[in-house]
C-alpha positions in Angstrom: -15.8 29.6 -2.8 -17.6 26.2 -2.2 -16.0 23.5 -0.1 -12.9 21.7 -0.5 -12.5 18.1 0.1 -9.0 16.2 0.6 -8.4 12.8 1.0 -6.3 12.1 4.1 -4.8 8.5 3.8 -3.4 5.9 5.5 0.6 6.3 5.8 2.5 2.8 6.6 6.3 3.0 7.8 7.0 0.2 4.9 10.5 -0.3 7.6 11.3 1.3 10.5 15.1 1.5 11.8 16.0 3.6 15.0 19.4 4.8 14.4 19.7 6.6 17.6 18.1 9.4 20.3 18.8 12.7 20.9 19.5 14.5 24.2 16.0 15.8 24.4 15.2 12.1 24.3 13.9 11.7 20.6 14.9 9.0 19.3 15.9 9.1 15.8 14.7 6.9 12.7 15.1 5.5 9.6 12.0 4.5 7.9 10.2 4.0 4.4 6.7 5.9 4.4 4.3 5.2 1.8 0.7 6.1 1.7 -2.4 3.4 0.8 -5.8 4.4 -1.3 -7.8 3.9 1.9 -8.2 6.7 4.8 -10.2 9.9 6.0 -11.7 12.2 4.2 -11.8 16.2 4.9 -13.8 18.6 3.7 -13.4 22.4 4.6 -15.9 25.0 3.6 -15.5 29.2 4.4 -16.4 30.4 7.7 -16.2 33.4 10.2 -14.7 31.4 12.5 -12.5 27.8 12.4 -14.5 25.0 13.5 -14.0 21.1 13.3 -16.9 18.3 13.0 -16.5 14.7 12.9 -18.3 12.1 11.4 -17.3 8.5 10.6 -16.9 5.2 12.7 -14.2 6.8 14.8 -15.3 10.2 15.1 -16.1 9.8 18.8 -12.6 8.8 19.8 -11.2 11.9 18.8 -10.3 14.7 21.4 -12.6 17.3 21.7 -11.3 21.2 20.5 -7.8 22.2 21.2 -6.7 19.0 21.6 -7.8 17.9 17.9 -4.5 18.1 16.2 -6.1 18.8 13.0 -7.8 21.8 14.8 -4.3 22.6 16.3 -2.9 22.9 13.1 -5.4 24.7 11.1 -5.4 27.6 13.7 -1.9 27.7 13.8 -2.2 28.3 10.0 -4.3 31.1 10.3 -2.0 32.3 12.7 0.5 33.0 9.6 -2.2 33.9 6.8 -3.7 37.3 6.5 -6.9 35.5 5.4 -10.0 37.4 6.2 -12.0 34.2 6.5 -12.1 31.2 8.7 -13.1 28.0 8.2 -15.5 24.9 8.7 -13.8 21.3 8.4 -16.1 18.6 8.4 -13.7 15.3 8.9 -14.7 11.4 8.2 -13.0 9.3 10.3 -12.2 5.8 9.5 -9.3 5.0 10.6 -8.3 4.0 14.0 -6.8 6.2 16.6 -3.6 5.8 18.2 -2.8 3.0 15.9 0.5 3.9 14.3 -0.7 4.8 10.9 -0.4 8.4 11.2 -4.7 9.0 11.3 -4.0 12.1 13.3 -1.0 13.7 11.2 -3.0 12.9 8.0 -5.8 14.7 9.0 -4.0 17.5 10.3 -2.1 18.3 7.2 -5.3 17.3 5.0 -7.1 20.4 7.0 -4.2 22.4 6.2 -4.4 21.6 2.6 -7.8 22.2 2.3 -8.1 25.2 4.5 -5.3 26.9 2.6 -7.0 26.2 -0.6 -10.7 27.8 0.0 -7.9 30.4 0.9 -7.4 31.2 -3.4 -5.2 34.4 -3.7 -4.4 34.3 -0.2 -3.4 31.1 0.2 0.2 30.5 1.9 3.2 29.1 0.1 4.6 25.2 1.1 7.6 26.5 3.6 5.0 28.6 5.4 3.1 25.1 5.8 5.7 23.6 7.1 6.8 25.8 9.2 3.2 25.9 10.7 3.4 22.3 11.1 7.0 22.3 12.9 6.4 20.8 16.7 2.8 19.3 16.1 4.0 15.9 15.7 7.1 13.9 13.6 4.2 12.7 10.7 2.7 16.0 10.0 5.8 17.0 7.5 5.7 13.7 5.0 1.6 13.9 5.7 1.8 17.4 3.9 4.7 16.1 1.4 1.5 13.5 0.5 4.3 11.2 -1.4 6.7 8.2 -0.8 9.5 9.1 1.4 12.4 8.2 3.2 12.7 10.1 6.3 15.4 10.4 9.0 16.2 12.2 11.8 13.4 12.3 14.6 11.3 11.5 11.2 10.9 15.2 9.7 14.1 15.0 7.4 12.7 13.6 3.7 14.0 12.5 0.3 11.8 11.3 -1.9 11.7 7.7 -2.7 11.5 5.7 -6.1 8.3 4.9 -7.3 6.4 2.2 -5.4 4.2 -0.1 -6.8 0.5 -0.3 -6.3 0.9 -3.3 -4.2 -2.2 -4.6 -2.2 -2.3 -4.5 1.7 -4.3 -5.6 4.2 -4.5 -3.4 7.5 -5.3 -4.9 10.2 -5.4 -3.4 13.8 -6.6 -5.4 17.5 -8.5 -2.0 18.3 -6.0 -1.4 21.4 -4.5 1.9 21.6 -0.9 2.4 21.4 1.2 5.3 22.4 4.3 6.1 20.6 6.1 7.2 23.7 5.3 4.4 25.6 6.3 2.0 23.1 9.8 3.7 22.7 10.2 3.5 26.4 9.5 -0.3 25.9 12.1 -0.9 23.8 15.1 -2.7 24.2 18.4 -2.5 22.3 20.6 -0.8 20.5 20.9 1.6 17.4 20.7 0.9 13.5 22.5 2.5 10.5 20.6 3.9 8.1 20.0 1.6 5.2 18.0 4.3 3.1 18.9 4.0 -0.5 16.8 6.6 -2.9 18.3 5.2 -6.0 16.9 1.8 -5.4 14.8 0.2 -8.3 11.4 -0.7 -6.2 8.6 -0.6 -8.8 7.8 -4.1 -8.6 5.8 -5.9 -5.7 8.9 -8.6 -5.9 11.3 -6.1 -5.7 10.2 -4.0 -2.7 9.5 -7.4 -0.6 13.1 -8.2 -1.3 14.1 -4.4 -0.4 12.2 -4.6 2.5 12.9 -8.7 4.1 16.5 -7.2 4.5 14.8 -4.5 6.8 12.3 -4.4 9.8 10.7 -2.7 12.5 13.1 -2.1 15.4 9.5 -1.4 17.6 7.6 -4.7 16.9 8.9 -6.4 20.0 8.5 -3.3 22.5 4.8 -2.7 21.1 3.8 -6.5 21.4 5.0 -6.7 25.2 2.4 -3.8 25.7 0.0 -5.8 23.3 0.6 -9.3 22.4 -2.2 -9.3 20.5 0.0 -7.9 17.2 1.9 -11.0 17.3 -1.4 -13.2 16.9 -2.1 -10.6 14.1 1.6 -10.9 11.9 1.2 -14.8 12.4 -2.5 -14.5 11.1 -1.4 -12.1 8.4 2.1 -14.5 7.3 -0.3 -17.3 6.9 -2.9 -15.5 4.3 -2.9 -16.9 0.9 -0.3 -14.7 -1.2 1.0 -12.8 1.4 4.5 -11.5 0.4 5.4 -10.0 3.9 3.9 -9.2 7.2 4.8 -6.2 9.3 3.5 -3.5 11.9 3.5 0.0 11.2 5.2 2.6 13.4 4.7 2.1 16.8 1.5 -0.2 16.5 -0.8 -1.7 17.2 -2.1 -1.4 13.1 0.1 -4.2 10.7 -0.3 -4.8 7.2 0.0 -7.8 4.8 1.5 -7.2 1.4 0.3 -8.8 -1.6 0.4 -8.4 -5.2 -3.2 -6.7 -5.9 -5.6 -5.5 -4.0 -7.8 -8.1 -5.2 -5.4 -10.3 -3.6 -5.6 -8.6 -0.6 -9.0 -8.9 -0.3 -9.1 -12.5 -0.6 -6.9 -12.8 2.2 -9.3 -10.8 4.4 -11.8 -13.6 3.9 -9.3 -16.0 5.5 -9.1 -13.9 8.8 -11.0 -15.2 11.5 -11.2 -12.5 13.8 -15.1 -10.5 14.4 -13.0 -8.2 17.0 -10.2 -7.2 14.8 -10.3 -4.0 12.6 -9.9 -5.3 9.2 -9.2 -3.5 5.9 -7.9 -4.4 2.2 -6.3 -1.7 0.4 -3.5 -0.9 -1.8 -0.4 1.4 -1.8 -1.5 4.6 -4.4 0.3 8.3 -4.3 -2.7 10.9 -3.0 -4.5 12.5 -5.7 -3.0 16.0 -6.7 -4.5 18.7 -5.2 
């Protein structure tokens, strides 16, 4: 079989709540997760043995072997296939590490989903997936799901969410690394309730700013004392022509700006100032099916 190439895309917490933490000392979340058009791109081709390359703009600031989640995953999956054949995955990477976007978890279950596919008859069922991807991080789960979702829990419980529209958004990211743990261990505060609501009309750009102005992100203040620079960013963002709402996703340091069309988006990019700043317009859009 010839190579198979997968999209992995950017995934924005549209909200994030945290609603409590566990005795292991997860916390647990409420949070909107929605995916945009832009993001990495994997490609995996048969093989004796499984391998990772990486090309792209931020293909150096990956961890080498083991350590590359996506690799991590993939050999976990083989772990549970009785595949004869391994496989080569050649990953793009554009989007920024560490940067609260999921880039890591989307590549890892894009390399799943495309290693299981050169797979054909032998290919593994979705709960074998999953189960693969249990303990390799609280993304990986709605990164394989590849759809809008509200997730709970430590962020591995989903229900699917209305249909979104395909609203433009402007990423935008200081290039400063942020740990999640770190940023939790920042925060101050106490605990939300869950506000999730899956029967909620959001298929308008007005209506999910509305849904989403009476929600937030409960680790905006924790992740700008490690990096004031996101505040410069959500002013710089609120301030864009046609910007409906201004917001950092996950942990940080990456925020977005919403706006009614891409095109719109990409206007606003025009208006930000800022030659050191990772900047891209993009839109919210459901992966292609596989």
């Amino acid at each position: 079989m010839t190579g198979v190439v997968i999209d992995a895309p950017v995934k924005l917490n549209l909200y994030l709540h945290v609603t409590g933490r566990r005795e292991d000392g997860y916390h647990l979340v409420d949070t909107l997760i929605a995916f945009c058009a832009f993001g990495d791109r994997v490609t995996a081709t048969p093989a004796d043995t499984l391998t990772l390359d990486a090309t792209g703009p931020f293909a150096d600031d990956l961890p080498p072997g083991d350590s590359n989640l996506a690799l991590r995953a993939v050999k976990r999956l083989k772990q549970a296939s009785q595949a004869l054949t391994g496989a080569h995955i050649q990953l793009e990477k554009f989007i920024p590490p560490a940067a609260g976007v999921g880039g890591g978890s989307t590549d890892a279950a894009s390399a799943m989903l495309a290693v299981n596919k050169i797979w054909g008859d032998q290919a593994l069922d979705e709960a074998v997936l999953y189960e693969a991807a249990r303990g390799l991080g609280a993304d990986l789960p709605v990164c394989l799901y590849r759809r809008p979702a509200f997730a709970s829990g430590i962020g591995q419980d989903l229900v699917a969410a209305p249909i979104l529209p395909e609203a433009g958004v402007l990423l935008v990211n200081p290039r400063v690394r942020l740990s999640t743990p770190s940023v939790f261990g920042a925060r101050d505060g106490g605990f939300q309730p869950e506000s999730a609501d899956p029967s909620v009309k959001l298929s308008t750009v007005a209506d999910l700013t509305a849904y989403l102005q009476e929600r937030g992100n409960d680790l905006t203040d924790a992740a700008i004392k490690l990096c004031p620079a996101i505040e410069d960013i959500l002013e710089a963002l609120a301030a864009t022509p046609g910007c409906r709402l201004a917001r950092m996703s996950g942990s940080g340091a990456t925020c977005f700006g919403l706006y009614d069309t891409q095109a719109d988006a990409e206007a606003a990019a025009a208006h930000l100032d800022a030659p050191f700043w990772w900047i891209q317009p993009t839109r919210l859009a459901i992966p292609a099916p596989l």
